[in-house]
C-alpha positions in Angstrom: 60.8 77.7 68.4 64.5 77.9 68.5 66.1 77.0 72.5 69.1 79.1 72.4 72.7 77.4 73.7 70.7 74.4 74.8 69.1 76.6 77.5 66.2 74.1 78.6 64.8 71.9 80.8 61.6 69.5 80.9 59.5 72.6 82.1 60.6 74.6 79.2 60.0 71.7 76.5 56.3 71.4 78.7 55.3 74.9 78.2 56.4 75.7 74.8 54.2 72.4 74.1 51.3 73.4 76.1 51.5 76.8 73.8 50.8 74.7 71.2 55.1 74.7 69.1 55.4 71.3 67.9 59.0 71.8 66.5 61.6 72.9 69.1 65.3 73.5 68.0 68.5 73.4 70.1 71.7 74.0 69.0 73.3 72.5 71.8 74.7 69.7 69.2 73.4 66.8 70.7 72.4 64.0 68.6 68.7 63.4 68.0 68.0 60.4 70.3 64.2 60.2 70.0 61.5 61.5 68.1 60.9 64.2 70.7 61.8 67.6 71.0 64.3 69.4 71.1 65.5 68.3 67.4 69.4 69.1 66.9 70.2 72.0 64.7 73.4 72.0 63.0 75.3 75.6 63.1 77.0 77.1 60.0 79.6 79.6 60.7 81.6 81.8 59.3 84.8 78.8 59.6 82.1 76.0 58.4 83.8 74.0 55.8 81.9 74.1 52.7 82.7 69.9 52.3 81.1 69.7 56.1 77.7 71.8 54.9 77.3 69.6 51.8 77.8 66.4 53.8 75.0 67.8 55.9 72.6 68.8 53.6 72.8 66.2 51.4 72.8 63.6 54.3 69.2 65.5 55.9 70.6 65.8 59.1 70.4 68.3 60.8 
């Protein structure tokens, strides 16, 4: 499930669990501080540097 703009709160990351999504993405470009959801998603636009991608998917960051 993808959180759009970082548009949650602990009743939202509750119910998507209790509908049974184990992954939940936020772009709200946070760093990943625990191994809960939401997991950071990194967003490529149309300005993205192609250097800044590569870093990025080479790294397996998100």
């Amino acid at each position: 499930m993808g959180l759009p703009f970082g548009r949650y709160n602990r009743r939202t990351l509750v119910r998507l669990s209790d509908q049974g999504y184990v992954h939940v993405y936020s772009s709200d470009g946070t760093p990943r501080l625990r191994a809960t959801n939401p997991i950071p998603r990194w967003s490529v636009r149309k300005d993205t540097d192609l250097k800044a991608l590569t870093d990025v998917v080479a790294s397996g960051t998100s």
